[in-house]
C-alpha positions in Angstrom: -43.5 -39.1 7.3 -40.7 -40.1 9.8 -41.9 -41.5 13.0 -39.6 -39.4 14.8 -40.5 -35.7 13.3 -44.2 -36.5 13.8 -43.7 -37.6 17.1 -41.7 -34.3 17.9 -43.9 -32.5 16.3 -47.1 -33.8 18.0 -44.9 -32.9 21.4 -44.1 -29.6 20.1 -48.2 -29.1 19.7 -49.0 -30.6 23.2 -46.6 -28.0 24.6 -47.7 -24.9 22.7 -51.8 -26.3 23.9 -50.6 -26.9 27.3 -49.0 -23.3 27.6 -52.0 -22.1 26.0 -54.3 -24.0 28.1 -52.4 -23.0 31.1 -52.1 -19.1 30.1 -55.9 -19.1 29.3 -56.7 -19.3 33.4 -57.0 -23.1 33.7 -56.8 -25.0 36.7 -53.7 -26.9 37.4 -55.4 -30.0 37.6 -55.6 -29.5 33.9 -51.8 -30.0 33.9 -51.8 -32.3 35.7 -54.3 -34.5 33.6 -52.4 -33.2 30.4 -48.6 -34.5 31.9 -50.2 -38.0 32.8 -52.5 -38.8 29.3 -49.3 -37.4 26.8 -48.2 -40.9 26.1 -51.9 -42.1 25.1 -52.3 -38.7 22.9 -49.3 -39.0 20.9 -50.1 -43.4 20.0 -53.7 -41.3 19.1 -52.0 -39.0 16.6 -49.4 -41.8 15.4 -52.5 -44.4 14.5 -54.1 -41.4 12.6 -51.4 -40.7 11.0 -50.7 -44.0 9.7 -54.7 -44.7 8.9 -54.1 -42.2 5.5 -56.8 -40.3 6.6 -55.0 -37.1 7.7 -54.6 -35.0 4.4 -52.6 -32.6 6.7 -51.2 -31.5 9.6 -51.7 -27.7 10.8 -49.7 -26.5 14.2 -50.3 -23.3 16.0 -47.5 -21.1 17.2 -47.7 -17.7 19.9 -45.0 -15.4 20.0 -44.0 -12.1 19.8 -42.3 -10.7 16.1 -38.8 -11.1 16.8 -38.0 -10.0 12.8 -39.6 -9.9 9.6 -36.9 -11.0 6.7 -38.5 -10.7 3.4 -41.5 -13.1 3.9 -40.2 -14.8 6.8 -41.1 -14.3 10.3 -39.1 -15.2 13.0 -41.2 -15.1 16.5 -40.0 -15.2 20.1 -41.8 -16.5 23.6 -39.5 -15.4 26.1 -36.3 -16.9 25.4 -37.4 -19.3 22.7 -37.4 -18.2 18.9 -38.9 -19.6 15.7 -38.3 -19.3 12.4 -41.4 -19.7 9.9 -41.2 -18.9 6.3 -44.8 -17.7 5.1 -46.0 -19.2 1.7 -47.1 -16.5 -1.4 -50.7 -17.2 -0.6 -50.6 -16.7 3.4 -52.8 -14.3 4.9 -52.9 -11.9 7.6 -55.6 -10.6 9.5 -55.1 -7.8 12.4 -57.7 -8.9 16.1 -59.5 -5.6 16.7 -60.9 -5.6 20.6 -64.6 -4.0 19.9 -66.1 -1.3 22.9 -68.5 -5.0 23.9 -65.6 -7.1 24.2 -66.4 -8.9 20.8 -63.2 -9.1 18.6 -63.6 -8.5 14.6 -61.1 -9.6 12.3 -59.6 -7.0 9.6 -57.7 -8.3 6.4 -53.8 -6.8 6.4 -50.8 -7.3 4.5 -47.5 -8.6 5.7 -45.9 -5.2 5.4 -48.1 -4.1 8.1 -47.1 -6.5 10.7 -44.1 -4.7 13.1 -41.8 -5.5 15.6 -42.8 -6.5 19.2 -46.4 -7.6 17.6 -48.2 -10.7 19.5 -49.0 -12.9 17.0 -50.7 -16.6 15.8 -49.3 -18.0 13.2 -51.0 -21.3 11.6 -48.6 -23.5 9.9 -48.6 -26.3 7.6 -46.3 -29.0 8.5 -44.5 -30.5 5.1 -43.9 -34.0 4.9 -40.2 -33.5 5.8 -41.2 -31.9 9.2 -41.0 -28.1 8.0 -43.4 -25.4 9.0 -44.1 -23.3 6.3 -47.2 -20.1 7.6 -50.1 -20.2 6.1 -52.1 -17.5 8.5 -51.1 -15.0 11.0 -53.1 -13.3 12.9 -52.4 -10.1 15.4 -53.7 -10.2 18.6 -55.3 -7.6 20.2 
């Protein structure tokens, strides 16, 4: 895999953690720690990649459905879009909120997914840097 897709991808996964880190509630000296360590993370990922041990590499992405265009999705976070294209054998499971605060997880077809939806959507990344959605899943 080019060096330079992996390392933008590995950046592009720091930020999406980072904004989830930092949306979950978490002190700033989280950020803080996370803005100073990036450099040491991404050598981490680079070594790992090139030790042949990863198989692959699976990045997270939290949005809102922008558009649904046969069986791709394209998801927005404020004023930021993505485009993921969701293989034949993705699935998709709806968050349910229960009455005890414990969250169940109901199986759902694409069709079902609509407009403004929040969603997570787990992609594999190809060895030419594409994202191609394996899982989404709709938050409560």
């Amino acid at each position: 895999m080019n060096k330079l897709v992996l390392v933008s991808l590995i950046i592009i996964g720091i930020l999406v953690l980072t904004n989830l880190v930092l949306t979950s509630g978490i002190s700033k000296k989280v950020e803080e720690a996370t803005k100073t360590e990036t450099r040491p993370l991404i050598s981490s990922f680079i070594q790992l990649d090139e030790s042949n041990m990863i198989l692959q590499w699976i990045v997270t992405a939290r949005g809102d459905v922008k558009q649904i265009n046969n069986r791709t999705v394209t998801i927005t976070n404020d004023s930021t879009g993505l485009v993921i294209p969701m293989r034949e054998d993705a699935t998709f499971v709806r968050s349910i909120l229960g009455v005890g605060g414990e969250v169940s997880l109901t199986d759902i077809e694409l069709e079902d997914i609509k407009i403004g939806d929040m969603v997570i959507i787990s992609t594999k990344v190809n060895p030419n840097g594409s994202l191609e959605g394996i899982r989404i899943r709709i938050l409560p």
